[in-house]
N, C-alpha and C positions, 0 to 999 in steps of 0.2 A: 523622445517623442511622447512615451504615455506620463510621463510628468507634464510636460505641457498640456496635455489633453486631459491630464487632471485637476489640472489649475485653469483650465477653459470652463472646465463642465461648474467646478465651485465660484467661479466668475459669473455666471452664466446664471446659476442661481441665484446667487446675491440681487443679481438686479433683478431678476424675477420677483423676489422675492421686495425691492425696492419699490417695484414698480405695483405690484398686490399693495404695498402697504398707503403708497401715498392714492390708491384709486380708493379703498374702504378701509386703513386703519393697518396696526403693526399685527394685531389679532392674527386677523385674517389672513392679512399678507403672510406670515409665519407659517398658518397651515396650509397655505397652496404651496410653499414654497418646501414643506418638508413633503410633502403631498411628491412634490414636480423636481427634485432634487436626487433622489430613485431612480425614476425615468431617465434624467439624463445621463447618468453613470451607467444605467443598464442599455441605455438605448442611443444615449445620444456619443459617447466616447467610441465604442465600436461604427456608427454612422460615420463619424468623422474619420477614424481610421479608413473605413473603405473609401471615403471621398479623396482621402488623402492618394490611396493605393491606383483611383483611377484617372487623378488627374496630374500622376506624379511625371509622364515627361511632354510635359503642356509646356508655355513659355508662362511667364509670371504673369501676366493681366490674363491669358486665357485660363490659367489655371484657378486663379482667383476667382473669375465670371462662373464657370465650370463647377465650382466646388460650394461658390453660393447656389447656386440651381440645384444641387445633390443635395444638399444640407435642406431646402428647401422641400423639394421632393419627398423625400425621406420621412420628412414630420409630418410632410399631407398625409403619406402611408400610413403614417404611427393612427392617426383617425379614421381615414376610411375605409382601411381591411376590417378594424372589427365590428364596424357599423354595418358592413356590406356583411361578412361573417354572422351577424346578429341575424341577420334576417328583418333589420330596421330598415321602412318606409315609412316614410314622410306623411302618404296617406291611410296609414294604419291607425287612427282617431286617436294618436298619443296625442299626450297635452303639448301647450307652449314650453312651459318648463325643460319637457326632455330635448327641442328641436334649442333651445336657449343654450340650453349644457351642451351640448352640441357643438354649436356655435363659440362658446366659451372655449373648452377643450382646442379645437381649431384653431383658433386663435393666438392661445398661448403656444400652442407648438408650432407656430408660423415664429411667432417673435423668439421664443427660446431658442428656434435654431437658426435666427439671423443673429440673435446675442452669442450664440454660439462662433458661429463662423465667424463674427466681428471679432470676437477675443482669440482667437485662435489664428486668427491672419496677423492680428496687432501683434502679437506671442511671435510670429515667425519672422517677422522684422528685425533686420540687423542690428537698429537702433534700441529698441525693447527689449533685446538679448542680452545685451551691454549691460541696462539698467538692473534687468534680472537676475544677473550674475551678481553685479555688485548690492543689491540687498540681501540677498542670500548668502554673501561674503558677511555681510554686515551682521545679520544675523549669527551665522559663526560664530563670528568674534563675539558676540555676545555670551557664549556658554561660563558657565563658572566652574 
C-alpha cells in the first residue's frame, strides 16, 4: 500500500508539475512543482492513508465517492487552518496580491488532491495492477 501511495504522490506531481508548466513555462512549473512535491509526501500520502483507513468497509462506488470527499476536504484544511491560525482577514487592508495567493494555494490543493485520488483509485484497479506488475518485471529484467 505505501508503494502505491508513493507512486500516487510522484504521479501526482508530475502533473502538477505538467500542468504549472504548460499555464507559464517549464521554469516555473519546476518550481511550484518542487515547492508542492513536499507537501504531498508530507501531507498528502498520510491523507490518503486515513482516507483509505475510513472508507475501507464501504462497498466500491461508495467507497470511491467517500474517499474523493476525504481527499477533497483534507486539502481545503491544508489552507484554511493556517489562514484562520494566522489571524488573516479579508478586511484587514492586505493587498490583492495576498487574497490572489490565496486563491492560487486553494486551488492547487483542490486539484493535487483530485490528481491524487484519480491516481491512486486507477493504482487500485485490478486491471492497472496487472500492467504494474509486468513493467516492474520488466524493469528487473533489465538489471545487468
Amino acid at each position: 500500500m505505501i508503494g502505491r501511495k508513493i507512486l500516487s504522490a510522484l504521479t501526482t506531481g508530475l502533473i502538477m508539475i505538467m500542468l504549472y508548466s504548460a499555464y507559464d513555462g517549464f521554469g516555473i512549473g519546476f518550481f511550484f512543482g518542487m515547492y508542492l512535491l513536499p507537501i504531498i509526501f508530507i501531507y498528502g500520502i498520510p491523507s490518503s492513508i486515513l482516507s483509505d483507513f475510513l472508507t475501507k468497509g464501504l462497498t466500491r462506488k461508495t467507497r470511491m465517492v467517500a474517499a474523493f470527499f476525504i481527499h477533497i476536504f483534507l486539502a481545503i484544511l491544508y489552507v484554511l487552518i493556517p489562514l484562520f491560525l494566522s489571524g488573516y482577514n479579508r478586511g484587514m487592508g492586505f493587498s490583492e496580491v495576498t487574497g490572489s495567493l490565496d486563491f492560487f494555494f486553494f486551488i492547487s490543493a483542490i486539484i493535487s488532491a483530485f490528481a491524487f485520488w484519480g491516481t491512486d483509485e486507477l493504482m487500485k484497479n485490478e486491471p492497472c495492477k496487472l500492467k504494474r506488475r509486468k513493467l516492474l518485471n520488466w524493469i528487473g529484467d533489465l538489471k545487468i
